[in-house]
N, C-alpha and C positions, 0 to 999 in steps of 0.2 A: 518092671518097667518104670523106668524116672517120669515123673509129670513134670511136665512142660513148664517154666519160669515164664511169669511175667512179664510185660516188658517195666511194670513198673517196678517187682523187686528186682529186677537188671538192673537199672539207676541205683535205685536205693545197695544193692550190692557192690556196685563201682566204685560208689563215692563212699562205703565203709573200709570198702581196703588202701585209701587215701587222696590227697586233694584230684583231680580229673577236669582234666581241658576240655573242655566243650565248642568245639566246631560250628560256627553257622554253615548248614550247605543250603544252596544258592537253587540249588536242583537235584533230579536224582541221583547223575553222574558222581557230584560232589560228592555226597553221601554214601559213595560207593567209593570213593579216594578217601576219606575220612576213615572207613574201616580199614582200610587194604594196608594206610600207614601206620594202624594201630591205637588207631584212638579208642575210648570207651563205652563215647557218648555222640551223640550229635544233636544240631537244633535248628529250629526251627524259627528264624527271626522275622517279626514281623516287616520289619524296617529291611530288610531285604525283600521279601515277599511282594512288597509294596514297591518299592526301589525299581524291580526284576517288572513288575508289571506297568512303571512308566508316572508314577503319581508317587506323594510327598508320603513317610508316616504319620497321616494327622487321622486314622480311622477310617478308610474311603475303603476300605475292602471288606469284604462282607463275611460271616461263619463259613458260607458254603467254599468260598475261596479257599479260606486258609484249612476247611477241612481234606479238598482236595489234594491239596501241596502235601498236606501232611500225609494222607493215603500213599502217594508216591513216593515219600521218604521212607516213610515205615517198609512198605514193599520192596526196594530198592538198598536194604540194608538189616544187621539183624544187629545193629546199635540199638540201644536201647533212644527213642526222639521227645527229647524233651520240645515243646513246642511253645510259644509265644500266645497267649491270647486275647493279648490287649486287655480293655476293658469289663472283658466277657459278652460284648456285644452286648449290652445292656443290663439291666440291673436282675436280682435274684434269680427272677422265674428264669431270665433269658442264659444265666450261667447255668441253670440245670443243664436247657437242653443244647448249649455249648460243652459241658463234658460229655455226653452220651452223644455228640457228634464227634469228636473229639479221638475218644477214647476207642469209638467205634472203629475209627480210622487207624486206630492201631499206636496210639503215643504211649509213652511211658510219665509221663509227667505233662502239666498244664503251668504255666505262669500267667496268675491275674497282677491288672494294676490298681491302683488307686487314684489314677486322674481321673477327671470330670472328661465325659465326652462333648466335644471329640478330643482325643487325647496330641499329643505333640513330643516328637523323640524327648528322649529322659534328659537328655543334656540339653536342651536350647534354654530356654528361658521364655516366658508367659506361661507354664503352666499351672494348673488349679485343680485342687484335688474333692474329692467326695470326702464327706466326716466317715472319721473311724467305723463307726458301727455300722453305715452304708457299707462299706469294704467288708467288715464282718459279715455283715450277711449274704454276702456272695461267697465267700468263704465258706460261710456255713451248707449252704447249697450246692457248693462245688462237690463237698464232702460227702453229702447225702445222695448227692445223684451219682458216683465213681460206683460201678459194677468190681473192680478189683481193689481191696482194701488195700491195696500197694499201689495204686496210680498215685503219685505225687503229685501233692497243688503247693507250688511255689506262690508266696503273697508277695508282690513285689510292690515296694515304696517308692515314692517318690517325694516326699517331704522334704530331701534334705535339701533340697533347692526352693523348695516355697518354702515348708514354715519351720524350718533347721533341725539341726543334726538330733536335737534331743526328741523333736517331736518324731522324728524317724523310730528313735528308738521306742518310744513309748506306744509306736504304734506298731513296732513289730513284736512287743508283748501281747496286744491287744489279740494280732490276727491270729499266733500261735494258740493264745487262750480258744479263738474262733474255732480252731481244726488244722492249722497250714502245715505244712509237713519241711517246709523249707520256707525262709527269708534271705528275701533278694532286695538289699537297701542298693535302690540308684543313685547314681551321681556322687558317689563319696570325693571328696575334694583333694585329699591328702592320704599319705599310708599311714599316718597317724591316725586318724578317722576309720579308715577300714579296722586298724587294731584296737580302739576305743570300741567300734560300733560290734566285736567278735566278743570281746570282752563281758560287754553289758547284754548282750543277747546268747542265752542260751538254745541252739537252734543249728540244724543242717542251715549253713550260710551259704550263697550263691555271688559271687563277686562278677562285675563287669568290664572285662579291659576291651572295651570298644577303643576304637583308636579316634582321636581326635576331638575328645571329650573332656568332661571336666578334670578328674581326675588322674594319679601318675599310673606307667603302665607294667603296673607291681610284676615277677617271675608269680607260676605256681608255684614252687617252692615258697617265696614268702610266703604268699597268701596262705598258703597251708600250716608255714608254723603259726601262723596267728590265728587260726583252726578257720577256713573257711575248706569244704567241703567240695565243690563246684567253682570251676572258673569258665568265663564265658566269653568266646568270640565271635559276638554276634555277626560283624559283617568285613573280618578279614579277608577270608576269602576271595569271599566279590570285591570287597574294595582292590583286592590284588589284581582280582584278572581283568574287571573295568578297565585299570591303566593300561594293562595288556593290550587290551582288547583298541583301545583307545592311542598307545602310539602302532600298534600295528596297522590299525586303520589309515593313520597320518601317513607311514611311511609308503603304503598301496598308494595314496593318491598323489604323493608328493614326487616317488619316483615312479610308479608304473608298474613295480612288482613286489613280490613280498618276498625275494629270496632271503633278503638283509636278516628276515624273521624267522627263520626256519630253526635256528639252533634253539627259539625261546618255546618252539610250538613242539606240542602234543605229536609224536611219532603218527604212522595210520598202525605203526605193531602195535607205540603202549597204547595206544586208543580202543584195537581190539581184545588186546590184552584186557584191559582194565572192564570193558564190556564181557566179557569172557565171551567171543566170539566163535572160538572151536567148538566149545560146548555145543551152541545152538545151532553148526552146521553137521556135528557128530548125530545130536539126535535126529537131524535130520535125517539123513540116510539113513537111520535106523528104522525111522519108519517109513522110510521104501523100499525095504527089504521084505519080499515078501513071509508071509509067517506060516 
C-alpha cells in the first residue's frame, strides 16, 4: 500500500521537476478550473482574499479568514495550495499558531513577509519593514511549529522597494540561514534584477508577475532559465473576471439584457461539467435504491 503524499512534498515535487505557474483562485470554483487546465499548484492571495471581501490589502482580515478560504481551497482541489500569510498575524508566538492553523486547514506551503504591520500591497510605495532578525524569528517558529517537515515556508521580502536591491539580498541569506525553504524577493524592478537576485541567492526562488506592478512581466520560461522555481499569479484571474463581470454588468443596465454576453459566459453544461454535477445526482439515486 503507497502512503499518501503530502501536500507539502506535492509542491516541493512540482517545482523539482521544473519552473511551475502558480494560479491565484479567487474561490473554490477557480481552484477547481486551475486543476482541470492542468496546472500544478494553486494559491492562495491575500490581496484577493481581501479584494473578494470588499476592503484594501493593508492587513484588515484576520487568521480565521484566511484559514477558512484556505479550508475551501484545499477541499476543493488536490493541487497542492500554497497560501499567503501576510505578516503572520503578528510576531513569533502569533506565527506558531498561524501554521498549525494553517497547515491544519490543509496548505502545502505558507508565505510570510517582512513588513511592519499593518502591512501594504508589495508594489505601492510607503512601506516599512521589521529588522532582519524580527523576520527571522518568525521563521524560526514557522519551522518549529509545521507538523509535516515538507510544509513550505516561503520568506518573502520586501526591501527592494524600501531599503534596495542589496539589502533584499542579504536578507534572503539571512532568512534561509533562519530555516526558509523558499525566497520570494517582491518588487523586483527589471529582468536584470530577477537574474542578479537568482544569481546571488542560492534558494528555491519564488517570482511575482502580478500585473500592474513594479516590475516587467517575464514568460516562465525566462524566469526558469535564470533558475527561479515558482512563478506566481496572484490576482490574474480575478483581475480577469472583475472586468468581466464589470462590462457585463454595464451592458445589463445600459441595454436591458445580457444576450450581447452570452458567447463570453460560462455554458450551465461547462458549469455543471466543471462542478461535476452527474456525479452528485448519480449517487444520489444510488442511495435511494433500496439495499
Amino acid at each position: 500500500m503507497s502512503l499518501k503524499i503530502s501536500p507539502g512534498r506535492q509542491l516541493r515535487n512540482a517545482w523539482s521537476a521544473g519552473p511551475i505557474a502558480i494560479p491565484g483562485a479567487f474561490n473554490a470554483l477557480t481552484a477547481k478550473l486551475i486543476e482541470r487546465l492542468g496546472y500544478r499548484a494553486v494559491y492562495l492571495s491575500g490581496g484577493a482574499l481581501s479584494a473578494a471581501s470588499g476592503v484594501p490589502d493593508i492587513g484588515l482580515l484576520t487568521l480565521t479568514e484566511f484559514a477558512d478560504e484556505a479550508r475551501r481551497l484545499a477541499s476543493a482541489t488536490s493541487l497542492p495550495l500554497l497560501c499567503d500569510a501576510d505578516t503572520g498575524f503578528g510576531e513569533a508566538l502569533n506565527v506558531e499558531r498561524t501554521v498549525v492553523a494553517l497547515e491544519t486547514a490543509g496548505v502545502a506551503g505558507i508565505q510570510l513577509e517582512d513588513q511592519q504591520f499593518p502591512k501594504r500591497c508589495g508594489h505601492l510605495s510607503g512601506k516599512s519593514l521589521v529588522d532582519a532578525e524580527t523576520m527571522a524569528s518568525k521563521i524560526r517558529a514557522a519551522v518549529a511549529a509545521k507538523q509535516d517537515r515538507d510544509l513550505v515556508i516561503v520568506a518573502r521580502t520586501d526591501a527592494r522597494g524600501v531599503t534596495g536591491f542589496d539589502d533584499a539580498v542579504r536578507r534572503a541569506h539571512y532568512y534561509i540561514a533562519a530555516g526558509a525553504d523558499a525566497i520570494f524577493p517582491e518588487a523586483l524592478e527589471t529582468a536584470d534584477e530577477f537574474a542578479q537576485f537568482a544569481r546571488q541567492v542560492q534558494a528555491p526562488l519564488l517570482a511575482n508577475m502580478t500585473e500592474f506592478g513594479k516590475g516587467p512581466l517575464l514568460t516562465v520560461g525566462e524566469l526558469g532559465a535564470m533558475g527561479y522555481k515558482m512563478v506566481l499569479y496572484p490576482l490574474t484571474a480575478f483581475r480577469s473576471a472583475m472586468r468581466a463581470a464589470l462590462e457585463t454588468l454595464v451592458l445589463l443596465r445600459d441595454e436591458g439584457h445580457q444576450r450581447d454576453a452570452l458567447p463570453r459566459m460560462l455554458t450551465r453544461a461547462e458549469l455543471y461539467d466543471l462542478l461535476n454535477y452527474p456525479a452528485y445526482e448519480e449517487r444520489d439515486r444510488n442511495y435511494a435504491k433500496p439495499s
